[in-house]
C-alpha positions in Angstrom: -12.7 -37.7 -11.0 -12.6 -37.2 -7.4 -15.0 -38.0 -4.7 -15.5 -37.9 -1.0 -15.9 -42.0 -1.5 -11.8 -42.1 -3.2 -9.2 -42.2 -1.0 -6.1 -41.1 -2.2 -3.0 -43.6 -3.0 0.0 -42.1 -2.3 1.9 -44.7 -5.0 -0.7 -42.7 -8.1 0.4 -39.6 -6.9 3.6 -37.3 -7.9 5.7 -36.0 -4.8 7.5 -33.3 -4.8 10.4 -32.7 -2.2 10.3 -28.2 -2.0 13.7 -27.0 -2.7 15.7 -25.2 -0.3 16.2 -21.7 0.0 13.0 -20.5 -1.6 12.5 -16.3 -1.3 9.5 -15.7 0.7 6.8 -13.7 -0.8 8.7 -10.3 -1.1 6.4 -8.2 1.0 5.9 -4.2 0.0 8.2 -1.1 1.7 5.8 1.1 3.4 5.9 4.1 5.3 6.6 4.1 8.9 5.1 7.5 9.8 2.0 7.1 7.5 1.5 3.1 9.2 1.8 5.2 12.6 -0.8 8.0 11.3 -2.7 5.5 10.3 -3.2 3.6 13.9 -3.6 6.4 15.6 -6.3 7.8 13.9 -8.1 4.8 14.0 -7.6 4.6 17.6 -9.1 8.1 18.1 -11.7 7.4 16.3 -12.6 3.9 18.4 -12.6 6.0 21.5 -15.0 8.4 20.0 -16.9 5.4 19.0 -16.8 3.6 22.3 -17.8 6.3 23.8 -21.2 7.5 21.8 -22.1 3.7 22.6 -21.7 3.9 26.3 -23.4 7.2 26.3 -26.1 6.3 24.2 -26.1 3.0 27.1 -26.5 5.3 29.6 -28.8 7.6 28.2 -31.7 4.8 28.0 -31.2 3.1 30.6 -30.9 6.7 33.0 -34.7 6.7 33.2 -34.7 9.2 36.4 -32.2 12.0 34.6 -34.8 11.6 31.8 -38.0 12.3 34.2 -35.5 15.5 35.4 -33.6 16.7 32.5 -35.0 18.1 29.0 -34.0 15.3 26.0 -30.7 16.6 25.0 -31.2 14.7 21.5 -30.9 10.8 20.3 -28.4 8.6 22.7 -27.6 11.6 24.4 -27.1 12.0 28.3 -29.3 14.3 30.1 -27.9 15.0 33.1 -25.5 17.8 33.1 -22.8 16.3 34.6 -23.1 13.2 33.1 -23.2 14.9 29.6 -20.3 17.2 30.3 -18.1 14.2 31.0 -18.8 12.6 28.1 -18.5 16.0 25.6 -14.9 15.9 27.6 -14.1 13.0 26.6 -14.9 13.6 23.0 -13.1 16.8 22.8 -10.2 15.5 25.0 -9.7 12.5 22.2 -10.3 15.0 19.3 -7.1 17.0 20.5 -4.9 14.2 21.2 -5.7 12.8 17.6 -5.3 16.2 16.0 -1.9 16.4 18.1 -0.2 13.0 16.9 -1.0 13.4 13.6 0.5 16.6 13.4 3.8 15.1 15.2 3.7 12.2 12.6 2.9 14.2 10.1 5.6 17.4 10.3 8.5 15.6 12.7 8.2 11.6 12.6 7.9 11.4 9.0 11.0 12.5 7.3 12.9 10.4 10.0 11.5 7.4 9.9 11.5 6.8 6.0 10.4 3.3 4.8 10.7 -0.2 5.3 9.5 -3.7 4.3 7.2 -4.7 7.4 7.8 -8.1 9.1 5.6 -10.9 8.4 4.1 -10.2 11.6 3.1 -6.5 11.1 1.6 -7.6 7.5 -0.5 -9.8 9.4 -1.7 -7.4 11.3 -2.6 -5.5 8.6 -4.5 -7.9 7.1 -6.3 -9.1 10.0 -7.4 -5.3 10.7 -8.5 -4.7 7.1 -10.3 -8.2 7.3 -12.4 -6.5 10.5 -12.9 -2.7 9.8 -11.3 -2.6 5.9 -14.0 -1.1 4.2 -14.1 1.5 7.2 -10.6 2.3 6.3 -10.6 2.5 2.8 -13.9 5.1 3.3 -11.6 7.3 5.3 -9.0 7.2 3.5 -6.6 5.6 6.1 -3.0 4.6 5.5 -3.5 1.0 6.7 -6.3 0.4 4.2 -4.5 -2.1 1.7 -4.9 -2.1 -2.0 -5.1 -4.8 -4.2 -2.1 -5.9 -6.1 -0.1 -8.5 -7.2 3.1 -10.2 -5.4 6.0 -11.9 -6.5 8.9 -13.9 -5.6 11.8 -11.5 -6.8 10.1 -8.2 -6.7 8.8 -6.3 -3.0 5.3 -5.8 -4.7 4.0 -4.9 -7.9 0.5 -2.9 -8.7 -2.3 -4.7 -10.6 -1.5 -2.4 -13.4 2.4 -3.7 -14.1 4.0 -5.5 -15.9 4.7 -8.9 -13.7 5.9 -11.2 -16.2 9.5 -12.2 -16.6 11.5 -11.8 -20.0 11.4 -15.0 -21.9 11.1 -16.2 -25.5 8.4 -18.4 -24.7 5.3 -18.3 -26.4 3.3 -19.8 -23.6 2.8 -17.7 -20.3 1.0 -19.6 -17.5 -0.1 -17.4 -14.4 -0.8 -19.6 -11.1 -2.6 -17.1 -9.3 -3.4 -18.0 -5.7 -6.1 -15.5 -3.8 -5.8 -15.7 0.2 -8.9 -15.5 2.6 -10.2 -12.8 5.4 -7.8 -11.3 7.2 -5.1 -13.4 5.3 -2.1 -12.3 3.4 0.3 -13.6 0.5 2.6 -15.1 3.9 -0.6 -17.4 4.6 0.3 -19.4 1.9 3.9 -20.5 3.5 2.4 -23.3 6.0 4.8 -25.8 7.6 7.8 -24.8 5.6 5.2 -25.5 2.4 3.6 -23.2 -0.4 1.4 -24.8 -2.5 1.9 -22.3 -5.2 5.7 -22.7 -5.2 5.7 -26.5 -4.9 3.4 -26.7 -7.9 5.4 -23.8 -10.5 8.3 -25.8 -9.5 6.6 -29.3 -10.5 4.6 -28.5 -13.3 6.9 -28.6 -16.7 5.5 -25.7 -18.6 6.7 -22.5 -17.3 4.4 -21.2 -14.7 5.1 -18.2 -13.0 2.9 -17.5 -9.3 1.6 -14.8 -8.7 0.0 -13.9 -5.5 -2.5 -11.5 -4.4 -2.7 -9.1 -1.8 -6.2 -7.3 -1.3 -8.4 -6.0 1.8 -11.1 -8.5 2.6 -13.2 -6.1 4.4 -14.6 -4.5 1.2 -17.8 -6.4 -0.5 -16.8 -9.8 -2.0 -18.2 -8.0 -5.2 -16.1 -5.0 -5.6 -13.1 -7.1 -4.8 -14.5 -9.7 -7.4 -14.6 -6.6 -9.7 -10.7 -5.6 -8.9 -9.8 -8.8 -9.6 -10.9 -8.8 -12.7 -9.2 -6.0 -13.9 -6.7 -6.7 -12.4 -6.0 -10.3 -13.7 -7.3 -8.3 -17.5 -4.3 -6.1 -16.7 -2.0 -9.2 -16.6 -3.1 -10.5 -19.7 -2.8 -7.0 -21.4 0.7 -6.8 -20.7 1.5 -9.9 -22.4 -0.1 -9.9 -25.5 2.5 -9.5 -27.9 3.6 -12.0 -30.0 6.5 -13.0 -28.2 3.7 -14.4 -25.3 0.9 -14.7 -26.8 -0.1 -18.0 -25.9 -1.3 -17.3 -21.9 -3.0 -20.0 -19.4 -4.1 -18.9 -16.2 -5.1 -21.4 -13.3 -6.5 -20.0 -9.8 -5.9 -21.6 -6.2 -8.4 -19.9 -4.2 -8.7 -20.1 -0.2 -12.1 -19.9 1.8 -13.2 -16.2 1.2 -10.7 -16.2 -2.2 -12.8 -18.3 -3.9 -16.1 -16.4 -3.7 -13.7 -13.2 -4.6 -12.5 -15.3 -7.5 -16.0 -16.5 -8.7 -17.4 -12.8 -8.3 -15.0 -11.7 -10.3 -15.5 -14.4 -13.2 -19.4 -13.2 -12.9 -18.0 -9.9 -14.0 -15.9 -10.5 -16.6 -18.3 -13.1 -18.2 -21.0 -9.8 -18.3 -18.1 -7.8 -19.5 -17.3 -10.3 -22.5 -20.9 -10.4 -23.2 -21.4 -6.7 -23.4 -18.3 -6.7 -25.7 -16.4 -5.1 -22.8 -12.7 -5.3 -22.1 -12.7 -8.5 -19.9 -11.4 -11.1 -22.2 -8.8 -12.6 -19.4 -11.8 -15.4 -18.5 -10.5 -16.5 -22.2 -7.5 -17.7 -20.7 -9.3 -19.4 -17.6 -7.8 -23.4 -17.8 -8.4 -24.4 -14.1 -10.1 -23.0 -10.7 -9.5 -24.7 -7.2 -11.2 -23.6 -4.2 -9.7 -24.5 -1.1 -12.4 -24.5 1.9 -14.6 -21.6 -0.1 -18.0 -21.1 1.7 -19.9 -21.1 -1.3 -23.7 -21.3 0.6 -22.1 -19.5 3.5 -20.5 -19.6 6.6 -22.2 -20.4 9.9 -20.1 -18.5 12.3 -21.3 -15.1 10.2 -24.9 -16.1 10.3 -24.6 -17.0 13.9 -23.1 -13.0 14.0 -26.1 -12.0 12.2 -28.2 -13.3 14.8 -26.8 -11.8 17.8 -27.1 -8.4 15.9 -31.1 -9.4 15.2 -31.1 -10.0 19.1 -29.7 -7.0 20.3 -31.2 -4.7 18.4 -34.6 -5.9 19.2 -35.0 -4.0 22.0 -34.4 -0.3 22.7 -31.8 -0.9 26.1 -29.5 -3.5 24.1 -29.3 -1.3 20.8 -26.4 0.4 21.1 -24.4 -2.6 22.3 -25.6 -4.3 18.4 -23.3 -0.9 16.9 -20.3 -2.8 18.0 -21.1 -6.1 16.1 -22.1 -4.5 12.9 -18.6 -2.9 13.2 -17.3 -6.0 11.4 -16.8 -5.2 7.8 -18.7 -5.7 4.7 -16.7 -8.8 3.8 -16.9 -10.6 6.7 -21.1 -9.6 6.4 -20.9 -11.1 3.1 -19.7 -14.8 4.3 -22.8 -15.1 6.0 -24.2 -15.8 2.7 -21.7 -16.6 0.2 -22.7 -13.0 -1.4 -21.0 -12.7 -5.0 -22.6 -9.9 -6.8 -24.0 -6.7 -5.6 -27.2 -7.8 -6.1 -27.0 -10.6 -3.7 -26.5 -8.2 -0.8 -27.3 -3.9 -2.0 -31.1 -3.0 -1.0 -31.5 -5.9 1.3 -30.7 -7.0 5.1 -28.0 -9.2 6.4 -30.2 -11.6 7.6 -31.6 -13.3 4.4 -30.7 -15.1 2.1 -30.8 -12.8 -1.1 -28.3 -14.0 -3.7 -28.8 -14.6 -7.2 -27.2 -17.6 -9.1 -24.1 -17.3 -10.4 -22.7 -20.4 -11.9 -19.3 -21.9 -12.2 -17.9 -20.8 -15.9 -18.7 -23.8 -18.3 -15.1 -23.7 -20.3 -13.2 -23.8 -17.0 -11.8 -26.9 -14.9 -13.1 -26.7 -11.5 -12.1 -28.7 -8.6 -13.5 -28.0 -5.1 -11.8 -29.4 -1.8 -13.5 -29.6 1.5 -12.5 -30.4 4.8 -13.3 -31.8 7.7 -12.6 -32.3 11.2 -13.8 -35.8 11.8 -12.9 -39.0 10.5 -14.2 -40.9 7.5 -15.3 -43.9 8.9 -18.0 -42.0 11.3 -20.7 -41.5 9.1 -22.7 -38.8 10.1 -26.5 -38.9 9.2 -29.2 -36.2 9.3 -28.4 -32.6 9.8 -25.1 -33.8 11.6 -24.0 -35.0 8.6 -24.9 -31.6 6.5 -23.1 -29.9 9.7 -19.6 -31.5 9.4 -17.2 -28.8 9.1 -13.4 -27.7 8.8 -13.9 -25.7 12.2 -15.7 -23.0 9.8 -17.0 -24.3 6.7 -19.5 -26.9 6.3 -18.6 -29.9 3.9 -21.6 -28.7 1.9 -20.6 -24.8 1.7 -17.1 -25.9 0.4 -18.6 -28.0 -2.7 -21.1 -25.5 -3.5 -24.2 -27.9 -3.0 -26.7 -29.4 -0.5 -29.0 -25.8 -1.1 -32.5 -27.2 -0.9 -34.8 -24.5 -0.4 -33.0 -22.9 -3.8 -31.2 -26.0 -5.8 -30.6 -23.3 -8.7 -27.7 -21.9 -5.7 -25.8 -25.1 -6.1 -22.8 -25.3 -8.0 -21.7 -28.4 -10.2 -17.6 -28.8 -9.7 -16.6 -31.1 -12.8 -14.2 -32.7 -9.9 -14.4 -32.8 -6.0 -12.1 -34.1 -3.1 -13.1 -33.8 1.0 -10.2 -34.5 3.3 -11.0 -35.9 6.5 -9.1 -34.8 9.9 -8.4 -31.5 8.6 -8.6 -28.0 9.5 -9.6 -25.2 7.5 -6.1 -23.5 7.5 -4.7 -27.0 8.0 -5.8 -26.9 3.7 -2.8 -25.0 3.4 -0.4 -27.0 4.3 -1.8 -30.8 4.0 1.1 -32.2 1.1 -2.2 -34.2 0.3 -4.2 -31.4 -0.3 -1.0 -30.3 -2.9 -1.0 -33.7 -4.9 -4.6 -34.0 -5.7 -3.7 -30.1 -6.5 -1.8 -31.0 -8.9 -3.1 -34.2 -10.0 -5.8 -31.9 -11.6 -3.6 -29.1 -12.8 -1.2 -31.4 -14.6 -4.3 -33.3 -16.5 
């Protein structure tokens, strides 16, 4: 077993050199004219937005047009001239929306066709649905990503086909790796390294990887619930007899993990309601990489500014722009799982229920942090040490004192000192103790 109190001996580990020419992860061809609806509708509708905030601004703090001028409604500017700028601003932005979307829609479209976005565009994408995804799924945007699965030889595949490759193999084992907020499958190429690919390629059964693509701005829960099906989906496919023997390990990053143990919560209730979910059969080993299990503090520092500025009626409005952040990013504050942890309640307490780790699987959780191991922290300081966003204690699930039933018992555990959160994804000794575990 590992602990924070083993170093790790390079000699007692396996090394692996990553061959060259590996494909990237293929990404998916998307429409150019729908990617360009998509932005500018959402720009529209950020001006509108901006602007009912300033106005509403205005409106409170304009305390001699409200001695003058009858209340015009909620947030709304009395003054006449003031109010008659702002309704032209509204109807101004409304026309220019209406106007590009037609243009994309009728002329830009059948020009423009489809293509497979640069790794920089699909970051984009993900870092926008990380921020405002739920937003966009709710209104139906284009740039609202759905969930499914990726792969080395194919662009993109949904979460309802077929992924697996022909072989006469009765053993199937799926590595799946689930990124972070406002990550992507690319996030897993650091420094010329994949941890996925490096370990499929080390491991001697066959192990095909398999990674997922999904918007972190909706509730860790509903994606938790995706992933389930979507991961029942892969296991569907394959049982026949020619594969009938499947294994499936999970690499999980930071938010990934909490997606990953939601969705375990609700395929364990599935099985025990003699549902469908039967994939958390196949369940050998989970890894969580950096996961803020009991939360992460930059969130609940979020949380706090909202709680500040909507304590008082003249800083209101300016709280609408911080609760723009999405439902995913909302949920980190707590390490929310399952919809009960965070429907009927406020952000800004703890409300979760406990959810443990699934007793049949492997688990292994790896934390990181920016300091070195000789300087003993003591005290808070010491519950404090972090990756740059994750305490040491949030990444191994424990530490939870006011509710010890919220702490998680990992069978195995590794922290890494001088390390970064992202800097997980690429540390080669992150990858052995990886797959130290995997292989045992």
């Amino acid at each position: 077993m590992l602990t924070k109190d083993q170093d790790l001996d390079d000699d007692d580990l396996p090394t692996t050199i990553m061959p060259a020419g590996l494909p990237q992860v293929a990404p998916k061809r998307r429409s150019l004219a729908k990617d360009l609806s998509g932005l500018f509708r959402l720009s529209t509708e950020a001006v509108h937005k901006t602007t009912e905030v300033v106005e509403a601004q205005h409106s409170r703090l304009d305390w001699f047009g409200n001695l003058l001028f009858s209340d015009k409604g909620q947030d709304k500017a009395r003054n006449p001239i003031a109010a008659m700028v702002y309704n032209s601003i509204y109807k101004i932005n409304g026309m220019v929306g209406t106007s590009m979307e037609f243009v994309v829609s009728n002329v830009l479209e059948p020009l423009l066709g489809e293509e497979a976005p640069s790794q920089r565009k699909e970051a984009a994408i993900a870092i926008l649905n990380g921020v405002v995804g739920d937003y966009l799924e709710a209104q139906h945007n284009p740039l609202a990503i759905e969930m499914q699965w990726r792969t080395l030889e194919d662009s993109a595949t949904s979460t309802t086909a077929t992924t697996c490759s022909s072989s006469s193999s009765t053993k199937k084992h799926y590595l799946l790796l689930i990124h972070g907020s406002c990550n992507s499958p690319h996030d897993w190429w650091q420094e010329g390294h994949n941890h996925g690919i490096a370990i499929s390629h080390e491991l001697d059964t066959e192990v095909e990887p398999l990674f997922l693509q999904f918007n972190t701005g909706l509730h860790i829960s509903e994606n938790g619930k995706r992933l389930s099906q979507a991961i029942q989906q892969l296991v569907d496919n394959n049982n026949s007899p020619a594969s009938s023997e499947i294994h499936i390990s999970i690499i999980a990053h930071s938010m990934g993990g909490l997606v990953t143990r939601s969705a375990c919560y609700y395929a364990s209730q599935d099985e025990d309601n003699d549902n469908t979910s039967t994939w958390i059969q196949h369940l050998d080993h989970l890894i969580t990489l950096g996961t803020p299990h009991h939360g992460a503090i930059l969130e609940r520092g979020g949380k706090l500014v909202d709680a500040v500025l909507g304590a008082h009626r003249f800083t209101e409005p300016l709280s609408w722009l911080g609760k723009i952040r999405s439902d995913g990013v909302m949920d980190l504050g707590y390490g929310n799982v399952r919809d009960e942890d965070w429907s009927g309640h406020d952000d800004h307490t703890d409300h979760r229920q406990p959810t443990p780790l699934p007793s049949h699987v492997r688990t292994l959780a790896i934390a990181a942090v920016k300091g070195d191991a000789n300087n003993r922290a003591i005290g808070m300081i010491q519950h404090l040490r972090t990756d740059g966003l994750v305490t040491e204690d949030s990444a191994l699930g424990r530490g939870h004192a006011a509710n010890p039933e919220l702490n998680l018992v990992f069978q195995e555990h590794a922290i890494f000192y001088n390390l970064g959160h992202i800097g997980l994804l690429s540390s080669l000794e992150v990858y052995k103790t990886m797959l130290c575990f995997l292989s045992s």
